[in-house]
N, C-alpha and C positions, 0 to 999 in steps of 0.2 A: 712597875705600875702599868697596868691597862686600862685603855677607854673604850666600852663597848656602849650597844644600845642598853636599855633600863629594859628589864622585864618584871611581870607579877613576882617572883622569886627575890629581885630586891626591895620590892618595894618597904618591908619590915624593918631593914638594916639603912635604906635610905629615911623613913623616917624618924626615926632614934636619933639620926645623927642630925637631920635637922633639927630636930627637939634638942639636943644637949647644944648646938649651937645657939638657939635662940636665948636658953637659958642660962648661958657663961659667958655668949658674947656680948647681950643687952642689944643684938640688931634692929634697929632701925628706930631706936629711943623711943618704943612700942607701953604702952601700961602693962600692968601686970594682967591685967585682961586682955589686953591686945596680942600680948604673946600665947595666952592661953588660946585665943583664935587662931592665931597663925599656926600652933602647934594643931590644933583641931582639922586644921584645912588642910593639914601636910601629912593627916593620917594616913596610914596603909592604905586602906581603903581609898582615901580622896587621889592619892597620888596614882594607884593604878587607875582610877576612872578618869583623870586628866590627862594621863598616857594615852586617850585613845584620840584625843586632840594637839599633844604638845609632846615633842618627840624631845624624851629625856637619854641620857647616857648619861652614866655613872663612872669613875672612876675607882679602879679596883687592884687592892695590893694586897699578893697572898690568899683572892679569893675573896678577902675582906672588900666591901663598899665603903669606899675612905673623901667619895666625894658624887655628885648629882651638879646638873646642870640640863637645863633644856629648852624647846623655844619650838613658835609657833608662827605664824606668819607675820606679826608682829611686832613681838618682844622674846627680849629671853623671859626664862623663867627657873626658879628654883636653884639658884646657884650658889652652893654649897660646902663646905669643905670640912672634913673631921679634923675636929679642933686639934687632936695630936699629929695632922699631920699638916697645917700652917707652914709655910717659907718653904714648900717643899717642888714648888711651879706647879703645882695639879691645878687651881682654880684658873690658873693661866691656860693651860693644856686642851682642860675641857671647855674654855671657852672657845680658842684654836679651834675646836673638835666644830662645836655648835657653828661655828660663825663659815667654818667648810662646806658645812654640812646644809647650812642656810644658800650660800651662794651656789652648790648644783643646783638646789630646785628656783635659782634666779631668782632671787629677793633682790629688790632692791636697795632694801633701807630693815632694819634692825633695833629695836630701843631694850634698854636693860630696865 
């Protein structure tokens, strides 16, 4: 497994996998409509145009996008993990990633 930054290139394969998360995990005890927005906001499109404000890295095995995570001055945001690959440390990992990656540019403070 690898954690790079996120490019326009993932952004297809990170949404999918947000999408099948929202719709097998029941995140965030969301309506059926609310999910349907959250899938809407997490579309390819949305996620590369929030890329130019919230610096994501993806986790990747096999070339596969098996996971997202990323964060702004803030909060994190979009933290993610494909459902087949659960108990495996990646949403651990890429948080590690995010929260290093937070403290070079000297952030203080951090919220998920």
């Amino acid at each position: 497994m690898k954690i790079r930054r996120f490019t326009k290139t993932d952004a297809e394969a990170a949404s999918q996998l947000i999408r099948e998360c929202y719709l097998k995990l029941g995140i965030g005890g969301h309506t059926k409509k609310g999910i349907e927005l959250q899938i809407l906001g997490n579309s390819p499109e949305n996620l590369i145009k929030r890329s130019e404000s919230i610096k994501y890295f993806v986790a990747t095995d096999n070339f596969k996008v098996v996971g997202i995570c990323g964060y702004d001055k803030q909060q994190i945001h979009t933290w993610f993990v494909d459902i087949n690959f659960h108990k495996r440390g990646i949403g651990k990992k890429l948080l590690e990633k995010v929260l290093r990656e937070a403290k070079t540019e000297r952030l203080q403070s951090i919220t998920t």
